[in-house]
N, C-alpha and C positions, 0 to 999 in steps of 0.2 A: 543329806542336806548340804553338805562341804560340796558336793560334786555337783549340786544343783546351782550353789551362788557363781562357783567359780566360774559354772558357763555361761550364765549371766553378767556375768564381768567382761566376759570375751564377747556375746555378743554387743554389749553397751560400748567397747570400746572399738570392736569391727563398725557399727554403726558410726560413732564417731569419728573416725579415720575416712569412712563414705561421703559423710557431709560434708567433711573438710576438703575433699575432692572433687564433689559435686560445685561446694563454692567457688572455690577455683576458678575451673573451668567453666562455668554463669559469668564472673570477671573474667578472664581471657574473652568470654565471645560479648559479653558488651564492648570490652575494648575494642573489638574485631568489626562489630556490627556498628560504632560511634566513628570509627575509619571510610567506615564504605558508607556511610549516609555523609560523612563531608565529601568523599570521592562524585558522589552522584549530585551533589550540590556543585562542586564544582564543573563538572560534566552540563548539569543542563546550564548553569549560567554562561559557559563556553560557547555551549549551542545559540543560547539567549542572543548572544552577542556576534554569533556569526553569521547571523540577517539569511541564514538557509532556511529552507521550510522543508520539514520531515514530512511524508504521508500528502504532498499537493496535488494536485490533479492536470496535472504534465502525461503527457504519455512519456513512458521509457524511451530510452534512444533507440533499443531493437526494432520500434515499430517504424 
């Protein structure tokens, strides 16, 4: 019974130490993913503003 709780303790607190790790890093990559959704905001308003058109129907210069 002693050798039963005790592992039970180890896994409850291996679990515990997972989640805390698991959190973590969810916080790291929203920080991560809250970066690059301002980065891309700024990128297309760049573009917005730089009166170019992406994708128009020009032929390339090769031709």
């Amino acid at each position: 019974m002693e050798d039963r709780l005790t592992r039970l303790e180890e896994l409850y607190s291996n679990q515990t130490h997972t989640i805390e790790q698991m959190s973590l890093e969810m916080f790291q990559q929203q920080r991560e993913i809250a970066a690059l959704k301002q980065q891309i905001e700024a990128l297309e308003e760049k573009l917005e503003n730089s009166g170019t058109e992406i994708g128009g129907h020009e032929r390339p210069p090769h031709y």
